[in-house]
N, C-alpha and C positions, 0 to 999 in steps of 0.2 A: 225524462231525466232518470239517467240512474244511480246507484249507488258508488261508492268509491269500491270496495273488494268488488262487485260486478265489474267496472271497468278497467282494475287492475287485470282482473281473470281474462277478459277481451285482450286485453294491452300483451300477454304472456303467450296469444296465442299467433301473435304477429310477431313476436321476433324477429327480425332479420337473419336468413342462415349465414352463419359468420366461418368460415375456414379456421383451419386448426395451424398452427407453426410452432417450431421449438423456436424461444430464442434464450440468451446468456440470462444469468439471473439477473446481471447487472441492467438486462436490458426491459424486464419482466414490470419494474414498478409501476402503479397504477393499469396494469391489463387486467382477464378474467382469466383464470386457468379453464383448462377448456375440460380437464379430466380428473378423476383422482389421486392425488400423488402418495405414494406409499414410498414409507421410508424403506431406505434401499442396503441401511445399518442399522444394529441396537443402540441408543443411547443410554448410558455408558454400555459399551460393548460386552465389560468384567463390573465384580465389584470392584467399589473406588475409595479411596479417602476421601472425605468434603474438607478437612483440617490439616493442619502441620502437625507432627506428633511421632507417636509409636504405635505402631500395629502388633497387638498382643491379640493373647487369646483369654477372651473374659473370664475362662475359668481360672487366671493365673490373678488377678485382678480385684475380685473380689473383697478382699481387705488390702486395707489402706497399709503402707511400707514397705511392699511387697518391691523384691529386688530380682530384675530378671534380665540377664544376657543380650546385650546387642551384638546380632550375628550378620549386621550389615547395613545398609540401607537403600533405598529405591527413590531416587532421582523424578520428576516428572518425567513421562515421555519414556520411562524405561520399564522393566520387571523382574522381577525377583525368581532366580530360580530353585531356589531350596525352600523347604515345610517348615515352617514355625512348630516348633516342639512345645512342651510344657516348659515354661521356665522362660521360653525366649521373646523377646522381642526386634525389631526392626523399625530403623531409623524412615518416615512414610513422610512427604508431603502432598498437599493438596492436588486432588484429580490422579496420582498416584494407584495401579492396582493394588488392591489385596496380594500379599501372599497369601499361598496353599497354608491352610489353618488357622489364621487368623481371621476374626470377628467382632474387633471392637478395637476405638482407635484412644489410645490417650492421647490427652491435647499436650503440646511441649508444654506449657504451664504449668503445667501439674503436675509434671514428674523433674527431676533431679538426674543431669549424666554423671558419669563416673569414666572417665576411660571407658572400657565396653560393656560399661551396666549402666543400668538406670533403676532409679530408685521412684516408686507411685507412690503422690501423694496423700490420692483421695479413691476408696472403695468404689469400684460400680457395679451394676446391678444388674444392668442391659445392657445389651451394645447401643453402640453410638453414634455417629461420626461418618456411619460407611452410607456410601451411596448405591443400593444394589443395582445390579444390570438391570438395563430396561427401566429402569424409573424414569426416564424423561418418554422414550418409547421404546416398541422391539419393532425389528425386521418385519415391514409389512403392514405395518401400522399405517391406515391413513390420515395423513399429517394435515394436509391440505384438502377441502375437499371440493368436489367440480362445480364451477362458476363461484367461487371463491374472486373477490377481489382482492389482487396482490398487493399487499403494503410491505412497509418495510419487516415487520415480522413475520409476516407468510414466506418471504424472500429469505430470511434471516432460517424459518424453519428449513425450506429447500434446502438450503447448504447444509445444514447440520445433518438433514437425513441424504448428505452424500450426492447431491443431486447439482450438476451443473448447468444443467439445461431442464427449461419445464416448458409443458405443451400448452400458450396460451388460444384464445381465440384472435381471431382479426381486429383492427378496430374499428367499430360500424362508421361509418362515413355519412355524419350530421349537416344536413344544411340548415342556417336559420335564417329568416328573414322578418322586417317587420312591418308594421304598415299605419301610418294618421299623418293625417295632414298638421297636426298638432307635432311631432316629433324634426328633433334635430339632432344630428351626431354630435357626440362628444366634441369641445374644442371650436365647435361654430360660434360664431357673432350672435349674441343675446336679440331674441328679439320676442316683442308684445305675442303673448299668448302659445307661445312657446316652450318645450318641455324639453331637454335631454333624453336621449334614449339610452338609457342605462340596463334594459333587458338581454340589448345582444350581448352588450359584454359580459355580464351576468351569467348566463347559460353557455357563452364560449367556457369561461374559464370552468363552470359547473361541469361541463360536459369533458372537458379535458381531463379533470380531475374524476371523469368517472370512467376514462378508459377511451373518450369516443375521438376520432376525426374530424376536425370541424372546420366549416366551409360559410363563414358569414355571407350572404349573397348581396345584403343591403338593404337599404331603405325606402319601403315607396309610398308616396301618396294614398289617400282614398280617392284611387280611380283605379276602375277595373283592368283598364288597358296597363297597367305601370304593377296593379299584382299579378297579372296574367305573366308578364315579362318577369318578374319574379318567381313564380312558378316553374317558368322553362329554364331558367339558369340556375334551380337546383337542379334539374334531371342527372341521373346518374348517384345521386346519395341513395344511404340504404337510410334512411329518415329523412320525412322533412317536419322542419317545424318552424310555421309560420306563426308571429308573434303579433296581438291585438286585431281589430278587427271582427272581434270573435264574436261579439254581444247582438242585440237586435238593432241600434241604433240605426238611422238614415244612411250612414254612412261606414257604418260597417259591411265590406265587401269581401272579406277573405273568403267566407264561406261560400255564399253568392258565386265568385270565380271559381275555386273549386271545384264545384258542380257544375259551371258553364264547361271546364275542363275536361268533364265525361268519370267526374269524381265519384266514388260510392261511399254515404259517409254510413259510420259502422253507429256511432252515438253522438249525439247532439249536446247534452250538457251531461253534468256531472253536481250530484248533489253533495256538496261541498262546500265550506268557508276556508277560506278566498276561492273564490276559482270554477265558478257555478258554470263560466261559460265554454270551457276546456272540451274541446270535439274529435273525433276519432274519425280518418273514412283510409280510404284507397284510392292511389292516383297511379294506373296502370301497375296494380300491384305494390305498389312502393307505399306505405308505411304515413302516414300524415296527420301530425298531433297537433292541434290548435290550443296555442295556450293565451290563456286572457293577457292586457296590456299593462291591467294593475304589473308593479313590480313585484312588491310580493304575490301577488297572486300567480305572475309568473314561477316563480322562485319555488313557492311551496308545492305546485304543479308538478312543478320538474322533479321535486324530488319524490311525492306519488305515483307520478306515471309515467316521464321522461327515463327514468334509471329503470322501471318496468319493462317497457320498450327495447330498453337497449341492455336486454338481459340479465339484470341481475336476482335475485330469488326475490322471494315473497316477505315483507318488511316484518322485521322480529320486533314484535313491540314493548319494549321495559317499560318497568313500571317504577313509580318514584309518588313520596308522599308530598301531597298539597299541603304547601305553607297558609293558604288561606281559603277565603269562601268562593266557588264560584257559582256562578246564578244556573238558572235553568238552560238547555241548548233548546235551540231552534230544531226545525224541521232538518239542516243541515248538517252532517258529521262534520265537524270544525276542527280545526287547527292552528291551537295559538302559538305567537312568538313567546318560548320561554326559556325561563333559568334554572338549571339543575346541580345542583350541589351538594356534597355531603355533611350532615350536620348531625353530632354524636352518633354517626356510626351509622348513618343510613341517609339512601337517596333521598331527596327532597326538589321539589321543582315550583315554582312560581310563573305564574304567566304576568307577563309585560304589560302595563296600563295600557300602551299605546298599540292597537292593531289594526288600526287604517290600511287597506287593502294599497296605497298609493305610497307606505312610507318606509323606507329603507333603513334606517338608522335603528332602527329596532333590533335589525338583525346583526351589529356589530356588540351589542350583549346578548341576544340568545344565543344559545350551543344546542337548544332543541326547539321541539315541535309537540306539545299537550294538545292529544286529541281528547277531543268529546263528542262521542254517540250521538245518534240523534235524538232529540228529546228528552236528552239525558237529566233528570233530578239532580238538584243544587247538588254541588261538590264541598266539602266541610275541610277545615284544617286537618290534617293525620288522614284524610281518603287516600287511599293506592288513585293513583291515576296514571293513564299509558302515555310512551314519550316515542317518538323517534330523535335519535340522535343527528344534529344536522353535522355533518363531517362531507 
């Protein structure tokens, strides 16, 4: 058994090689960027107005009624081609460049027109108002950085640094399938001793939202002959990931076929809450992650090792203060369903009474994941403790 960062580290080292393509940014959400992106403009290019107002020059400004010349004004979208003097002013709105000499913006509130003056109400001290070039970024700057997963603001950056097309990866081409005699698809006729299998759909939509291609192959019995045939109609994914089966039980055979298969497995379990029984190998090179059949234990899995796998970096883990006590850890790095919130001004997160490896509904209130160390000493209210965000 080994640890979770051990078989993250394995997991990082199998990636699939995934091909590079531009496509539109419209087309980019939820992909990886495959490379760096540098902004290709300055943001704002000049300085700028942030206000509606007058563009003076602070030394004209300095005491309050001070009355100075408008010698024109600048439109959005336009610029000014004469120097602001001593004495003058110019009519500026918002995102507006600077003219040549000025440094500080009065807000229209503040001052008083006249025909072609205006009159300042109020003394300032500093400049104000301007937004200098380059304050959001300059030329070159890398905005996006490689294997970034694109959401709407990584997208939202591309544009703004000028970019119409960015270099994403491919998307890896996921099979999953499941396996007990105990399971029935969604929408079947109820019957004695029977279960929903709510893991494929679980990890399609997961895996969709993490960029991947995915290929439900189906549902089979525990019989070897029915995972074997499961087996062969992934071929051709750059993953496979076969669901439950995974444990020691009688009648867990995923692994068992596997290795009948000519399988090489890389690691056997994983010392973890939920999810101890999650196995690592190779099937003609191809890539094959066993995740246990609990539903969370699938779920919290996937977002461990399955997003691992399917490239994305090495998980950042914040940190958020504990609402309450929690007891000592097991031998196992754990991960509970939790709730993270802000309260006077700082993170806080609570783990969920209910963490049964088999129940679902827990996770329509978590937004995270509180791990604990192994053997970690009781947790106290006000402790920092580490989160991954479930998104």
């Amino acid at each position: 058994m080994i640890s979770v960062s051990q078989a993250q580290s394995i997991l990082a080292d199998y990636v699939p090689h995934l091909v590079r393509r531009s496509v539109k940014l419209e087309a980019a959400l939820g992909r990886v960027c495959a490379e760096d992106v540098p902004a290709q403009i300055t943001r704002p290019p000049v300085d700028a107005s942030a206000m509606d107002g007058y563009a003076v020059r602070l030394e004209d400004v300095r005491n309050s009624g001070a009355s100075l010349k408008v010698i024109g004004e600048i439109p959005a979208g336009s610029a000014f081609a004469e120097r602001i003097n001593a004495g003058e002013a110019v009519r500026i709105f918002t995102g507006s460049p600077l003219p040549d000499g000025a440094d500080h913006i009065i807000l229209q509130e503040r001052a008083e027109r006249y025909d072609d003056s205006v009159r300042i109400h109020e003394a300032s001290d500093t400049p104000q108002f301007v937004r200098p070039a380059g304050m959001d970024f300059f030329t070159g700057d890398i905005i996006i950085p490689a294997l970034t997963r694109l959401g709407p603001k990584e997208i939202a950056l591309a544009a703004a640094g000028n970019h119409v097309k960015i270099s994403v990866l491919s998307k890896p081409r996921i099979a999953i399938f499941a396996a007990g005699d105990e399971l029935i698809s969604p929408g079947s006729a109820r019957a004695v001793g029977k279960i929903v299998n709510s893991n494929s759909s679980a990890l399609s939509a997961l895996i969709n939202q993490w960029g991947g291609n995915i290929s439900d192959v189906g549902l089979a019995k525990d019989d070897t002959v029915e995972i074997g045939k499961m087996f062969d109609s992934a071929k051709g994914a750059d993953i496979l990931v076969p669901v439950g089966g995974a444990s020691v039980g009688d009648y867990d055979y995923m692994r068992k076929v596997f290795k009948q298969l000519g399988g090489k497995m890389i690691f056997e379990s994983v010392a973890v809450k939920p999810g101890k029984p999650t196995w690592f190998g190779l099937l003609d090179d191809t890539p094959v992650l066993g995740l246990p059949g609990n539903p969370a234990s699938a779920i919290v899995c996937a977002y461990l090792f399955l997003r691992r796998l399917m490239g994305s970096p090495p998980e950042e883990y914040k940190k958020a203060h504990l609402t309450h006590t929690l007891p000592h850890n097991g031998p196992r790095e754990t991960y509970l369903r939790a709730v993270v919130s802000c309260q006077n001004g700082k993170l806080t997160v609570r783990s969920l009474p209910r963490q049964d490896s088999s129940l679902l509904t827990p996770f329509q209130e978590a937004n995270a994941l509180l791990r604990r160390l192994p053997n970690a000493e009781p947790g106290h209210a006000g402790d920092l403790a580490q989160i991954i965000n479930l998104i």
